[in-house]
C-alpha positions in Angstrom: -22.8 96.1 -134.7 -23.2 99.2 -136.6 -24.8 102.0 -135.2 -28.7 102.8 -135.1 -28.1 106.3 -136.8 -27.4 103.8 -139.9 -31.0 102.5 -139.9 -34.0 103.8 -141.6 -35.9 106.5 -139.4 -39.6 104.8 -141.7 -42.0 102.9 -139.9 -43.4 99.9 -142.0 -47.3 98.9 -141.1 -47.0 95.3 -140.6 -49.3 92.1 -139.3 -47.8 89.6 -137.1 -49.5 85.9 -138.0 -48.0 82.5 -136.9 -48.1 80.1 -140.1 -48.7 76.3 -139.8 -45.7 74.4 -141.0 -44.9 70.8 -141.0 -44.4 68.8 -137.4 -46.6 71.1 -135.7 -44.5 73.5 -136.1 -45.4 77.4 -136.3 -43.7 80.1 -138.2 -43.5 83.4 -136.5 -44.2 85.8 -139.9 -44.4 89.6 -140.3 -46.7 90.2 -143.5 -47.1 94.1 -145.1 -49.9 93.9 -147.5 -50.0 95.6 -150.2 -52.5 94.4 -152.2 -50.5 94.1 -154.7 -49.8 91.9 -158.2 -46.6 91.2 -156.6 -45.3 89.6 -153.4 -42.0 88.5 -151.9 -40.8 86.0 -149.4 -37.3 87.6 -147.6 -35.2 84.5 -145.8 -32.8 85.0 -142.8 -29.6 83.9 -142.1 -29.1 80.9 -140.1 -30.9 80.4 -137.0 -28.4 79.1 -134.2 -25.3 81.6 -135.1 -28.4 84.1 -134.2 -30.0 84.6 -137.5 -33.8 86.3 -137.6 -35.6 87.9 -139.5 -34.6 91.8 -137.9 -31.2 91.3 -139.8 -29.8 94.2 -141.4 -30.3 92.9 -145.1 -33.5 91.2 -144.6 -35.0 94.3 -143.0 -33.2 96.5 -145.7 -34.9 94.4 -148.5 -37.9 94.8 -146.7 -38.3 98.2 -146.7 -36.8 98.6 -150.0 -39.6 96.6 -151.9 -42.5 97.5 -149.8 -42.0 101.2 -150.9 -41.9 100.1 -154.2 -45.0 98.5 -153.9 -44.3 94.3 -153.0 -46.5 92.5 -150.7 -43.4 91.8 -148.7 -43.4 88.6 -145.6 -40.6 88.3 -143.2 -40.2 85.2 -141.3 -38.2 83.5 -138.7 -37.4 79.9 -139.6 -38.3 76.8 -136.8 -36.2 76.9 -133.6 -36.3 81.4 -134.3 -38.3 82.4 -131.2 -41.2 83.1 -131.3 -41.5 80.3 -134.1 -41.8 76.9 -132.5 -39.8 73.9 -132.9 -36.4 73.4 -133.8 -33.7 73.9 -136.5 -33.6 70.5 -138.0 -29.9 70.5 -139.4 -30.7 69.1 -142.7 -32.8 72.4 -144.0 -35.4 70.3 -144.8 -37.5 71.7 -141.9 -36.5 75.1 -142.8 -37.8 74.2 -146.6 -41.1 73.4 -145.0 -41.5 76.6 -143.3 -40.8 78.6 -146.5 -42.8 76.6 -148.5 -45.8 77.1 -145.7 -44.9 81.1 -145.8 -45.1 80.7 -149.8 -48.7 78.9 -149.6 -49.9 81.9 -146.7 -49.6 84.3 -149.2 -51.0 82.6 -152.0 -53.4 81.3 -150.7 -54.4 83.7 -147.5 -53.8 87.2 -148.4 -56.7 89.8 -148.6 -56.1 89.9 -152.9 -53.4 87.3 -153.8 -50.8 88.3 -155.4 -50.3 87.2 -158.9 -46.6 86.7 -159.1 -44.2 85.4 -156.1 -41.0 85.8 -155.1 -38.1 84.9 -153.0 -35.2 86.7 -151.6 -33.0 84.3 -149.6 -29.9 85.6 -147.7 -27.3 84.0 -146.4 -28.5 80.0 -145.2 -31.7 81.9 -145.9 -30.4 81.8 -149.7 -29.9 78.1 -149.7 -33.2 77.3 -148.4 -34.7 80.2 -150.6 -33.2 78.8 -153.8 -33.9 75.1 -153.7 -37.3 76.2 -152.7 -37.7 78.7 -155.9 -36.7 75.7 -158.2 -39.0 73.2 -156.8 -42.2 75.4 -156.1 -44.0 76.1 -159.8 -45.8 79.1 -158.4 -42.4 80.9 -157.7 -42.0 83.4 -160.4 -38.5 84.1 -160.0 -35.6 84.0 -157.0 -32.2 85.7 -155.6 -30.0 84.6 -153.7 -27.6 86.9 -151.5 -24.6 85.9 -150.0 -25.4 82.2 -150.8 -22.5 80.4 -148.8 -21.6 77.8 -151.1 -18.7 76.8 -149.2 -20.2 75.8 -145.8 -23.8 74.8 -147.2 -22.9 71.4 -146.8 -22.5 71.6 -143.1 -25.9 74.0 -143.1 -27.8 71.0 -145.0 -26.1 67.8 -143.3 -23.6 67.1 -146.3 -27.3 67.3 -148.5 -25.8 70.4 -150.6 -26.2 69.3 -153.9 -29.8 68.1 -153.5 -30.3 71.5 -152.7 -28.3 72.9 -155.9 -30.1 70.4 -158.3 -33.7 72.3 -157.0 -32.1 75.5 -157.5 -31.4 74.5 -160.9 -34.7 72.9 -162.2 -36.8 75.0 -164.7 -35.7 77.8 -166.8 -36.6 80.9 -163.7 -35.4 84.1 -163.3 -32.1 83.4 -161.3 -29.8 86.2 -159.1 -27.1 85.3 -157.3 -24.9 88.0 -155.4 -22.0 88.0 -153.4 -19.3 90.4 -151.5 -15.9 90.1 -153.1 -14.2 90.7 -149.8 -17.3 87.6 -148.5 -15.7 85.5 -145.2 -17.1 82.0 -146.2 -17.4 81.6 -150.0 -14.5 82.8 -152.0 -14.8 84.3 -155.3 -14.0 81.6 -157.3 -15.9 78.9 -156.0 -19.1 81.7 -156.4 -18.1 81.6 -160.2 -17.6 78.3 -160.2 -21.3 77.2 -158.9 -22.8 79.9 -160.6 -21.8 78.3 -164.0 -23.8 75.3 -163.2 -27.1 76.9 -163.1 -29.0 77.1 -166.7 -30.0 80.6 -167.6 -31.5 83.1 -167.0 -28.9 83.7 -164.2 -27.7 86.9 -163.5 -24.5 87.1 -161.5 -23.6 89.7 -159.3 -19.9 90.6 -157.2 -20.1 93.6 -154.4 -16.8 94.8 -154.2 -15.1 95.7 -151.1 -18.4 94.1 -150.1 -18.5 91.6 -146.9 -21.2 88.5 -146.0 -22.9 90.8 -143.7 -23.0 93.9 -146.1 -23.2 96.4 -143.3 -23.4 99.9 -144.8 -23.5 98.4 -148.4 -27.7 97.1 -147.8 -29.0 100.4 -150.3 -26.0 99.5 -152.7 -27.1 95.9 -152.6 -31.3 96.6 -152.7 -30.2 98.4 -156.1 -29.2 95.7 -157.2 -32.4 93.6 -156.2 -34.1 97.0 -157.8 -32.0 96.4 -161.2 -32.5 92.8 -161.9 -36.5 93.0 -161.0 -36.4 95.6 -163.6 -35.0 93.5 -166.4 -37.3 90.1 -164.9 -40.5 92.1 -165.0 -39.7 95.4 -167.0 -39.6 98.9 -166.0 -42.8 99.8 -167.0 -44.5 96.8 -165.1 -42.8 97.8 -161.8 -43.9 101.4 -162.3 -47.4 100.0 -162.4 -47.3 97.5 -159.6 -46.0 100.9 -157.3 -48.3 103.2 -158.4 -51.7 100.2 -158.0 -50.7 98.6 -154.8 -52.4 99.7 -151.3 -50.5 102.7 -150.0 -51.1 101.2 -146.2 -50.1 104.7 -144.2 -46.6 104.2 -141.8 -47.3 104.5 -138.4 -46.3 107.9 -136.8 -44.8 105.8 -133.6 -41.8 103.6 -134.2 -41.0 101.0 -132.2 -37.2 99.2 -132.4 -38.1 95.8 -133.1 -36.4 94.6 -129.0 -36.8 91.2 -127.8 -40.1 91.9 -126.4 -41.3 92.2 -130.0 -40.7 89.6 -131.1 -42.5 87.8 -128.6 -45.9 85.9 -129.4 -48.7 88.1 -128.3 -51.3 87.2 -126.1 -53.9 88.7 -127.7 -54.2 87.4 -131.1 -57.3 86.3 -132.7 -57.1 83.2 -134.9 -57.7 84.0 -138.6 -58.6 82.4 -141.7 -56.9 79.3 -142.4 -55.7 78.7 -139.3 -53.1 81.4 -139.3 -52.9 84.0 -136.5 -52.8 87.4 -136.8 -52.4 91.4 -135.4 -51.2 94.5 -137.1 -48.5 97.0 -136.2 -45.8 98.9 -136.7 -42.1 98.1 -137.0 -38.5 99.1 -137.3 -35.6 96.8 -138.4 -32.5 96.5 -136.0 -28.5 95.4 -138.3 -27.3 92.1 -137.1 -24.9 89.6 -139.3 -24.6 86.0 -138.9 -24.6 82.8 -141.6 
């Protein structure tokens, strides 16, 4: 595990809700509202090798598009304390509890945004993907790290269901991946890639990893780069300079296990969904 000098020393100003899935099931979510035109769904990797949503490239992507003005929501899928339930082996669940996170900001949010996005890493990219091809109000989706070699054993041999949503529509499509990556190999990732109809844009890391520790700014450049040719400079220029400059908090606080505990004190909110503000750091951990 890389050291904590490696993190970002910024605070982000974040609520905590807990989003109504399917089953009864509740999503644990951390939500930094901008108020902006734009808002993005980040995905973590997968849940029982120890995947949540303080992971080094989730909370990297975090920061990265919050400064530049994105609604951003963070989530930990079922069977992810303090979400409820249990990972249900097939991703279907897992589908669900994006798709629930997707509707929350849609449909929740103080000022919806007007475009939505997902960034999936990892089994998070799996999930992410077949859920940006099948959901019509999901402008566009990338996909880090997608493990194309093993998603069959993350989806219960359902993989190409999966691939076939990924595929539907003619969306905004990014798909990168380490050259030096420990469960997809570079050839296969060229290989699957090619199936997908464009717009695709396809993207190696060299000397890059699966886990990408000390590459996350080199990779969030290139999140920055392809929103930039999806959207247009200009566009993203606008949405940073008109979204809700929410002020980072002058403590930080590590995001430890007792963070990531359900609080007591929550009020319920509109819709059903939970909710408390406060302030947050990311902490690097790799997994699936």
């Amino acid at each position: 595990m890389p050291s904590t000098a490696s993190r970002s020393a910024a605070t982000l100003r974040e609520m905590d809700v807990r989003v109504p899935s399917r089953d009864g099931v509740h999503i644990a979510c951390k939500v930094s509202n901008k108020r902006s035109p734009y808002a993005v769904v980040i995905s973590h990797p997968y849940g029982p090798l120890g995947g949540h949503l303080g992971n080094n490239v989730v909370w990297a992507l975090t920061q990265h598009l919050s400064r530049f003005g994105f609604t951003t929501l963070r989530f930990n899928f079922r069977g992810v304390l303090p979400s409820t339930g249990r990972t249900s082996w097939t991703g279907a669940g897992e589908k669900a509890d994006m798709r629930a996170v997707c509707e929350y900001a849609l449909t929740a949010l103080q000022d919806p945004p007007q475009k939505l996005l997902i960034v999936g890493y990892s089994h998070g990219s799996v999930v992410g993907a077949a859920l940006g091809g099948e959901m019509p109000e999901v402008h566009a989706y990338a996909a880090i790290a997608y493990p194309f070699s093993v998603a069959f054993a993350l989806t219960l041999f359902n993989h190409r269901g999966f691939l076939d949503s990924a595929a539907r529509g003619n969306k905004h499509k990014l798909f990168v991946m380490g050259s030096q990556d420990q469960f997809t190999r570079i050839g296969a990732f060229a290989r699957r890639t090619r199936e997908l109809p464009p717009p695709t844009e396809v993207v190696t890391m060299e000397g890059a990893d699966h886990f990408f520790f000390g590459r996350e700014a080199s990779l969030c450049a290139i999140v920055q780069t392809w929103l930039e040719k999806v959207f247009g400079t200009d566009e993203l220029k606008l949405v940073t300079a008109s979204a809700d400059p929410l002020p980072h908090a002058s403590v930080s606080a590590s995001l430890a296990a007792a963070q990531l505990q359900a609080p007591a004190d929550r009020g319920m909110g509109r819709h059903g969904f939970e909710g408390r503000t406060e302030s947050t750091d990311g902490i690097e951990h790799g997994d699936l």
